[in-house]
N, C-alpha and C positions, 0 to 999 in steps of 0.2 A: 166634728167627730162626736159632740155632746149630744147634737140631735140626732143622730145613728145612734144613737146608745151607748156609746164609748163611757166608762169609768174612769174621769180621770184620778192619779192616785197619787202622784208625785213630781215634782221637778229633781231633774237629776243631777253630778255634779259635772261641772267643766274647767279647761281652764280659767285661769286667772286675764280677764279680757277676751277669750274664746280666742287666745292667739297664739297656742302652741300647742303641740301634737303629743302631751300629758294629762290627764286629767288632774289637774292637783291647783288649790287657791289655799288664801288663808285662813279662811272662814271654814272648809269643811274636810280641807286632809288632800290626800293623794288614795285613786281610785286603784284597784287591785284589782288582777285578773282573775277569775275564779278556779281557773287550767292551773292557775299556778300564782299566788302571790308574790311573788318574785319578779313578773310581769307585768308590761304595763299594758293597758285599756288602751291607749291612743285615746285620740281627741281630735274636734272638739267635744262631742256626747261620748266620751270616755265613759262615763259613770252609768248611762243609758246601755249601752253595749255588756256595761259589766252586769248588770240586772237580767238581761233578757239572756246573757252565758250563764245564770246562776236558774235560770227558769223562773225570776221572781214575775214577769212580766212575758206576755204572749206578743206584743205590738205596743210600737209606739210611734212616736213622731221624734227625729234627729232633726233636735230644729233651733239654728239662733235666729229670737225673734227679729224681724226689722225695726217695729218700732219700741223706742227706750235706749239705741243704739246709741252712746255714748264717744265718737260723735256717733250723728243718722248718716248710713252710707249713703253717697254718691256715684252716677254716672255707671261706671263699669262694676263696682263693687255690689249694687245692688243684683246684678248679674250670677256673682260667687255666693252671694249670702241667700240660700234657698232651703228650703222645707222639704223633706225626705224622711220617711218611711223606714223605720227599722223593727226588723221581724225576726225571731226564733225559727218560724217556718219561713221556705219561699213562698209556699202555696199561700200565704195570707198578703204578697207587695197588693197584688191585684185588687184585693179587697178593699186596703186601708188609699191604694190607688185611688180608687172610685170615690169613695167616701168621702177626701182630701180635695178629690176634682170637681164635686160638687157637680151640677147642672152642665160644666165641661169634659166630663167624665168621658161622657158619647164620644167623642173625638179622637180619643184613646182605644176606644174596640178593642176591650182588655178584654172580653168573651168570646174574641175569636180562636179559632185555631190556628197554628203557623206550621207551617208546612216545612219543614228544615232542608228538605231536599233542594228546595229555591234560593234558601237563605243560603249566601258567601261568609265564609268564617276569614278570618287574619287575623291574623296573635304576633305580638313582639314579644321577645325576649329581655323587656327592659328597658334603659335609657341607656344607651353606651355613646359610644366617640368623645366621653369625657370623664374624666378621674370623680369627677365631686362627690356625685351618690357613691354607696357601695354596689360593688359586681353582683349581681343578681345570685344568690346563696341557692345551693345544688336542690335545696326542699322547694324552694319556690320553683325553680324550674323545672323541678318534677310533676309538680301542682299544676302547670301550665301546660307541660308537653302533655299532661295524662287527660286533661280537659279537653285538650285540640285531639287526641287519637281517638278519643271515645264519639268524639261527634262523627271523624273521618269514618272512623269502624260500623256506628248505628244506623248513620244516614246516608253513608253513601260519597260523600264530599271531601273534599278536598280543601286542607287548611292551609294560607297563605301566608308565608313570611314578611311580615313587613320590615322596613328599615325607613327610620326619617329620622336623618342627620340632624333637622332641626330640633330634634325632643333634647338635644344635647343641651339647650338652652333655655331649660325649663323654670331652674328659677329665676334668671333676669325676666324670663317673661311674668311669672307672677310677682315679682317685688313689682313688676311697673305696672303691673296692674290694681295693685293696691292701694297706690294714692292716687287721690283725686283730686281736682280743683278746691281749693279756698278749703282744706280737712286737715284737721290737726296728724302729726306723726306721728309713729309707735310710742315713743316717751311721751307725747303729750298727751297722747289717750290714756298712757296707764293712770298719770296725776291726774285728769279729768275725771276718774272713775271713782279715786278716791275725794273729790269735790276742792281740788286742789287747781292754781294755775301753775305752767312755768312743764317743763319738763323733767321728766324723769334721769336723774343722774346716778349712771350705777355705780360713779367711784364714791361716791358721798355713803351709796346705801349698801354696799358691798360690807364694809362693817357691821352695820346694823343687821345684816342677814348671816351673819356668820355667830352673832353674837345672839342672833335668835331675836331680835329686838323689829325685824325689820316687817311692815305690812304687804309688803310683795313680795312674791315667788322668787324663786332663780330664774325661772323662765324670761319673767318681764324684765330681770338685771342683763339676761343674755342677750335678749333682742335691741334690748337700749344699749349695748356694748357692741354688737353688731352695726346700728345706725351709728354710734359715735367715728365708723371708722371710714366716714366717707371725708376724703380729705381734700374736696371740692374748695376753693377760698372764698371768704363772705364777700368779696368784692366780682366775683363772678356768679356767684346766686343771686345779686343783688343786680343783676342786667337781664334778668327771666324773673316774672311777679309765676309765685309756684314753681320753685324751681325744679323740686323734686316731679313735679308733671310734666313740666315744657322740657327738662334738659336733653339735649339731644343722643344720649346713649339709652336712657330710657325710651324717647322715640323711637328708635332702631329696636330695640327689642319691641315695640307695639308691633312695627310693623313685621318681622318675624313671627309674632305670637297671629298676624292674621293669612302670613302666608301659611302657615302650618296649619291651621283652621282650616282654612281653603283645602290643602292636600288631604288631610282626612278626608272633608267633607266630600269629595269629591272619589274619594276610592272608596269610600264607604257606601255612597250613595244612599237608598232607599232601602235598599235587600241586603244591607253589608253589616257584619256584626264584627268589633274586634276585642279581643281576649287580651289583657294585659295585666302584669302582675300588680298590687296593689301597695305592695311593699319589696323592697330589695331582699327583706329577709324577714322571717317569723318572727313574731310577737318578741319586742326586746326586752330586757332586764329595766326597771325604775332606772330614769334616767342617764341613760346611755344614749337617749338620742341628742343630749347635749356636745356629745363628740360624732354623733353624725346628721349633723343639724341638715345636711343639701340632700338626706332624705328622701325630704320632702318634696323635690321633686317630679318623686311618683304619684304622688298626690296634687300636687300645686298644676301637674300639668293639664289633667281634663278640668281643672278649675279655671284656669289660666283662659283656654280654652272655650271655657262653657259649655263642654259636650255633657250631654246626658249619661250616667253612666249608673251599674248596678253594680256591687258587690257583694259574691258568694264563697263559703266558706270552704275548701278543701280536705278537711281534714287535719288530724295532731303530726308536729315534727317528731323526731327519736326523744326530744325531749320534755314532750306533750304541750309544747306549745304551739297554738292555732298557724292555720295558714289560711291563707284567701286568696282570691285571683278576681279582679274586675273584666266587666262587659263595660264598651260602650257603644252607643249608638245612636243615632240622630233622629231624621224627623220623624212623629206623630203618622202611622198607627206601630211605630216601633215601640214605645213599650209594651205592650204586649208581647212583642215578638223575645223583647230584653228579658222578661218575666220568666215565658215560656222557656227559656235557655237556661237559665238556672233552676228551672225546677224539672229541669229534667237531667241535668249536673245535680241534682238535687239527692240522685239515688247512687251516683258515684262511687260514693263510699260510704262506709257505715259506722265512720267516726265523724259524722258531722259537727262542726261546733259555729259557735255564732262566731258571727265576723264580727273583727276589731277594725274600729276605724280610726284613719290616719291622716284625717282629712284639715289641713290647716284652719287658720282665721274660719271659713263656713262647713268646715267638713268636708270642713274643710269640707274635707273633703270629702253621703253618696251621691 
């Protein structure tokens, strides 16, 4: 981007290990929505997203680096941890696209035109046949249905209902997707960050964070409170080297997370674009995603995944906080086509605001 001319001007803030859908560490605060302080950025470029909804910034890069990864991801992970584009405008993905693509740019035919009459739309209403996330909130699926009518109304098309019973299992797919052969675990990475061995224990540091004393977040306490409740016995992890990779319920969700893969990929095809909300409900209050950690689901799952995906901004709730709705879609020369679908959602409506993203561990989740 330097040799295009790009300004760089800032690093922005994230969580605390880029591993929760907060922006806040202890070194520089908790990130604020500029719609409404009261709300949070999401994360992991929480801080990035709150810049470009403040107009401090026209374009940037949503990016945790690979290398300095504490531990360096492996295997499937380096899959989730990717480089993406975050814009004020849609009319600029394309730009910062190319720039980004370097000499593989050409492959992308992000200057072409697309023809929407060809292209298949399918939109879900969510992740249902299971209690965990919340029910998809009446603004989100207004944001969704109003996306899907305007395309049906303009171009002529017909929008397709999906249902896959497997998204129900979204986040066993991404926890098992997260660890890898011979990599330390959420608690270990948090003490690793701080140049520490041994794992993170949140009944020791639960005190110390109440008492204001403590170097971690509540986040990193909630996630190592979370691992602590796997009640697996050491004498059965101890018959699997990697237990948390080889165990066979984590297997079973791999291979669920590749038969899902396949059904997408396969309804989706070439010409096929799907509309999906990007969150259950509108920009939350600080810290409320503590009490709805499975979330993340909506997020974890094109991570999960590894589908390509874009998110664009819908418009204020009753209570002016942001809405958004994601695209995704597959192979190459579909971004462009991805592009071209949100910048023509792009004139929708005329309270546009930047998207919040809610993207776990890589951005998570665009």
């Amino acid at each position: 981007m330097e040799a295009a001319g790009a300004i760089l001007i800032a690093i922005t803030n994230v969580p605390e290990a880029c591993s929760w859908v907060e922006s806040t560490n202890g070194i520089y605060g908790l990130s604020k929505n500029p719609y409404d302080t009261r709300l949070s950025v999401g994360g992991s470029s929480g801080g990035e997203g709150a810049l470009i909804s403040a107009a401090d910034t026209l374009g940037s890069l949503g990016v945790i680096p690979l290398d300095g990864h504490v531990p360096m991801p492996k295997e499937f992970q380096i899959q989730m941890l990717r480089i993406g584009p975050m814009c004020r405008y849609v009319e600029d993905v394309p730009l910062l696209m190319e720039v980004m693509g370097g000499e593989l740019a050409v492959d992308l035919h992000l200057k072409e035109m697309v023809d929407f009459n060809k292209v298949r739309f399918f939109y879900m209403e969510g992740i249902q046949h299971t209690p965990k996330p919340q029910s998809l909130s009446s603004e989100m699926r207004c944001a969704l249905l109003k996306a899907v009518s305007y395309f049906e109304q303009k171009f002529d098309v017909e929008g397709i209902r999906l249902d896959l019973p497997l998204a129900s299992n979204a986040i066993e797919m991404l926890f098992s997707c997260i660890q890898a052969k011979n990599t330390p675990t959420i608690s270990e990475s948090f003490k690793s960050l701080k140049g520490d061995r041994g794992s993170l224990n949140w009944m020791t540091e639960l005190p110390k964070l109440l008492a204001g004393k403590s170097v971690h977040t509540a986040a990193a306490l909630f996630l190592s409170f979370f691992e602590s409740m796997d009640r697996t016995s050491e004498k059965e992890k101890a018959k699997l080297p990697n237990f948390a990779y080889n165990s066979s319920e984590f297997l079973q969700f791999r291979r669920l997370r590749d038969r899902l893969a396949r059904q997408v990929t396969e309804t989706l095809g070439d010409d096929g674009i799907l509309l999906f909300p990007s969150w259950p409900t509108t920009a939350p209050y600080h810290h409320q995603t503590f009490f709805t950690p499975f979330n993340t689901a909506y997020t974890g799952l094109f991570n999960a995944l590894t589908l390509p995906v874009i998110t664009c901004p819908m418009g204020l709730d009753r209570n002016t906080g942001p809405s958004d709705s994601w695209c995704a879609q597959l192979r190459p020369p579909t971004h462009r086509c991805r592009s071209a679908t949100f910048t023509s959602l792009r004139w929708l409506d005329t309270c546009m605001v930047s998207v919040i993203y809610f993207i776990h561990l890589s951005r998570t989740l665009l």
